[in-house]
C-alpha positions in Angstrom: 128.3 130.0 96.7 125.7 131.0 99.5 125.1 128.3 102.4 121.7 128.5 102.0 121.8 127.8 98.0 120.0 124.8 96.6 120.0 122.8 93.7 117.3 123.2 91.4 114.4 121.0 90.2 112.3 120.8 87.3 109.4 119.1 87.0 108.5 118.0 83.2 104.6 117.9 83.7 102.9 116.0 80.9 98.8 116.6 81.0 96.7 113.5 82.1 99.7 111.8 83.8 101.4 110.7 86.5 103.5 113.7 86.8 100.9 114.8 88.6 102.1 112.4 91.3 105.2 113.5 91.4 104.3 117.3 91.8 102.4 116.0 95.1 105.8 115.0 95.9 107.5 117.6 95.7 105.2 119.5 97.9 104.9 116.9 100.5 109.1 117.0 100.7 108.9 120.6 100.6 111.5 121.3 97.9 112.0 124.3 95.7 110.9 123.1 92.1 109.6 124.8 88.7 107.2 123.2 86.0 107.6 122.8 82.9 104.2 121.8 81.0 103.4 119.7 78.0 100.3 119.1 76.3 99.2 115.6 75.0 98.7 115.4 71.0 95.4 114.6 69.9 96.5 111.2 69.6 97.3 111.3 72.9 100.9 110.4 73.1 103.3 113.1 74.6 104.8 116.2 72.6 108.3 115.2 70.7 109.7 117.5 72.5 110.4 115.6 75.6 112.9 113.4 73.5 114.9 116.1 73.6 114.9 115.7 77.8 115.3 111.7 77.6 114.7 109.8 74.7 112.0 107.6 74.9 109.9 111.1 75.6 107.4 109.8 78.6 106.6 111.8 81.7 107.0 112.6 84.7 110.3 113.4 83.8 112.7 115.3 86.8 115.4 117.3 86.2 118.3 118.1 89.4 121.4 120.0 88.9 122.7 119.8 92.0 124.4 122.9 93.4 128.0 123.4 91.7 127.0 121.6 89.0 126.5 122.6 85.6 124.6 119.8 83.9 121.7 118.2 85.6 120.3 114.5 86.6 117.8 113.5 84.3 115.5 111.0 86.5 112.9 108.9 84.2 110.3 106.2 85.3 108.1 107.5 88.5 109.0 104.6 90.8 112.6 106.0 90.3 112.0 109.6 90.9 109.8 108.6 93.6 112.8 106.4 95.5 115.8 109.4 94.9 113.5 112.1 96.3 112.7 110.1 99.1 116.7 108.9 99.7 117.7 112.4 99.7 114.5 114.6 100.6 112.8 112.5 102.7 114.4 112.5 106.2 112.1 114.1 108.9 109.3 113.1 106.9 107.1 110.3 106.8 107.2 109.9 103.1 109.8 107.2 103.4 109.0 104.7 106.0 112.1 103.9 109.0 113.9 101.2 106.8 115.4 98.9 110.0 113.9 97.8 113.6 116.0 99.2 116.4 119.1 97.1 117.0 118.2 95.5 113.3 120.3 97.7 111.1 121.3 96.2 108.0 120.6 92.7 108.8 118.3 90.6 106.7 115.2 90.6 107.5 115.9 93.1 109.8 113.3 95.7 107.4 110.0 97.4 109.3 106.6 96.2 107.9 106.1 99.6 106.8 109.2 99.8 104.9 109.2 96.3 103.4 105.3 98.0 102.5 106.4 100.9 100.7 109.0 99.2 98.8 106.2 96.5 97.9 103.9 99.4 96.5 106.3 101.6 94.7 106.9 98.3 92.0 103.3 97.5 92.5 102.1 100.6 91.0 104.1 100.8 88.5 104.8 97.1 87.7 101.1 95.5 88.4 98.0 98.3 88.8 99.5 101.3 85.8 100.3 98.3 83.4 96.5 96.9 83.6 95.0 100.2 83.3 96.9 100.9 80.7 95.7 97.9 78.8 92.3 98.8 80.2 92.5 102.3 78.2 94.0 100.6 75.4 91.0 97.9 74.6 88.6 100.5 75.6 89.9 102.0 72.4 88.1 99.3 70.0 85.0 100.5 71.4 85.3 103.8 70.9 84.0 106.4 68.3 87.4 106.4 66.7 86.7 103.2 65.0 84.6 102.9 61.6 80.6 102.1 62.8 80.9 99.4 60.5 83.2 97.3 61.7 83.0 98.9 65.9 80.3 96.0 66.4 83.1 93.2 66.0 85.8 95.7 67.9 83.5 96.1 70.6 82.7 92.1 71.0 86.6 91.5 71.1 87.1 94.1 73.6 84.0 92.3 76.2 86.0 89.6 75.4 89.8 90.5 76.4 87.8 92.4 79.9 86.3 89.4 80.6 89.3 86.9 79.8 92.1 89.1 81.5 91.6 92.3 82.5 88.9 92.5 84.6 89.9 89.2 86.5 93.5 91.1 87.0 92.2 94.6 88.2 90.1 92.4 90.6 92.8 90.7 91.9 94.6 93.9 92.6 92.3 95.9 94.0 91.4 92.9 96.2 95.2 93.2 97.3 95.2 97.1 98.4 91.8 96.2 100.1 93.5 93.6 102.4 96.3 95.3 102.8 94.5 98.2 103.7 92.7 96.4 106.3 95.9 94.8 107.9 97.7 98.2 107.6 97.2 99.5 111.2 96.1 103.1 109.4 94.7 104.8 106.9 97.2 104.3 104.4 98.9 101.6 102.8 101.9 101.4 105.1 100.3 102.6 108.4 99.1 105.1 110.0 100.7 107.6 107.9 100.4 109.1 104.5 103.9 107.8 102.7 105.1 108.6 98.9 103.7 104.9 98.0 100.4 106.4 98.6 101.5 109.3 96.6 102.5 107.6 93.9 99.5 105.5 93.5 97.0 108.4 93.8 96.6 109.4 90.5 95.8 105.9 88.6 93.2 105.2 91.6 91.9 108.5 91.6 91.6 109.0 87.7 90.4 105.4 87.6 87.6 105.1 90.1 84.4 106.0 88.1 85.3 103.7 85.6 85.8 100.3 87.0 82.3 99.7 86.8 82.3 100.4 83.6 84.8 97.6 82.3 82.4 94.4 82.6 81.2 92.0 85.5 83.2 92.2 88.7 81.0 89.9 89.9 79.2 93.0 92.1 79.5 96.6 92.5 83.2 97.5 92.4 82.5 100.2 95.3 80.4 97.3 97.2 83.1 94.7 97.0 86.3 97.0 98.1 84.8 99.4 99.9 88.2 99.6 102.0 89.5 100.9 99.1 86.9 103.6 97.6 87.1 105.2 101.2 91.1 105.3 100.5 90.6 106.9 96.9 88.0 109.6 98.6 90.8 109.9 101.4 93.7 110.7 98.8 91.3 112.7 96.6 90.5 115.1 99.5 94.0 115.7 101.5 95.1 119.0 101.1 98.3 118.3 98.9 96.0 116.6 96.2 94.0 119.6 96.2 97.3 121.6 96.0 98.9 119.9 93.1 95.6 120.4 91.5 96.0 124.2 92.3 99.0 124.8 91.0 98.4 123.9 87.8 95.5 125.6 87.4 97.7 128.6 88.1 100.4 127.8 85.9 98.0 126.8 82.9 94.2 126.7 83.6 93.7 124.6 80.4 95.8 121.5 81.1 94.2 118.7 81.7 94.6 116.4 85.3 92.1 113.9 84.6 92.4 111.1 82.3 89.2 110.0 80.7 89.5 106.7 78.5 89.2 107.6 74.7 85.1 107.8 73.3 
């Protein structure tokens, strides 16, 4: 065994999906990985064949065999993946934020605002913001050309109705968050000054969701007029360079895979 060996990482990349967050990642922590790619059905739900990687078959799905093994981690759910890279990647980075204040180590309470930040966001995303649009998407379904014209007039009404009852009122409230938090970071990111894997991890349900919050029913205003804080921070994410290189590579790897997610029509 060489002393320069290192263990290797694959990336299960499911099209139109957060594993396109995780690939960022990767990048941003500088580690060796492949890809594997899967296309969606035209149902949209993922291939069977990542059940054969974990069983309930979602991605992003990260395999590790470290080196001297033979069999490798299997790391599901991106909030997960997210916090392992970090814990063993992430030193002299700023992807993981310095947990304790000087002279504060392991003490309670003894966290930086920037970790106890991070920590906050990588549930958020994955707990709060992805679970609403994913309801979004999913009542945005009973409007679509998929169902019969005859009976999409009633579909559609209960769909302005669900928006208007819960979803809009809880995407509102969230982005309302990241907009005050933003303002009250001390940066341009959600933890400070500097770009952190929470801000990864987020990038692809704000980026692939922008456009269409104006589109779900009355925020009471323009969604870009009333959290403008956070339509700068989507344009900020969308244009750093390792967006624009996750975007790259998979354009190399397979040119017809899809990145964005657009809402069934």
């Amino acid at each position: 065994m060489t002393a320069d060996a290192k263990p290797k990482v694959v990336l299960h990349w499911l099209e139109k999906s957060r594993a396109q967050s995780i690939l960022w990642l990767l990048d941003e922590l500088k580690i060796d990985y492949e890809v594997e790619i899967f296309r969606r059905q035209p149902t949209l739900l993922a291939p069977p064949e990542l059940k054969k990687i974990h069983p309930l078959g979602k991605s992003p799905l990260l395999s590790i065999t470290p080196v001297g093994a033979t069999e490798p981690i299997v790391l599901a759910e991106s909030g997960n993946i997210v916090q392992y890279l970090c814990d063993h990647f992430g030193q002299d980075t700023t992807m993981k934020p310095k947990r304790y204040k000087d002279g504060q180590e392991g003490k309670l309470g003894g966290e930086t605002e920037e970790f106890l930040r991070w920590q906050y966001f990588l549930h958020f995303t994955e707990g709060t913001y992805m679970a609403s649009l994913i309801q979004a998407m999913l009542i945005s379904a009973l409007k679509s050309s998929r169902i019969p014209f005859f009976i999409r007039p009633v579909t559609s009404m209960v769909a302005r109705q669900v928006f208007s009852m819960a979803i809009i009122p809880n995407i509102k409230a969230q982005l309302g968050l990241l907009e005050e938090r933003l303002a009250t970071s001390g940066g341009d990111y959600l933890c400070g000054k500097n770009l952190t894997a929470a801000d990864v991890l987020i990038s692809f349900g704000l980026i692939n969701a922008k456009d269409a919050f104006a589109d779900m029913g009355d925020f009471g205003g323009e969604p870009r007029s009333l959290f403008p804080k956070v339509y700068e921070y989507i344009a900020r994410l969308e244009a750093h360079p390792g967006w624009k290189r996750s975007i790259e590579k998979i354009k190399e790897l397979d040119s017809g895979a899809g990145i964005y997610f657009t809402p069934p029509s």
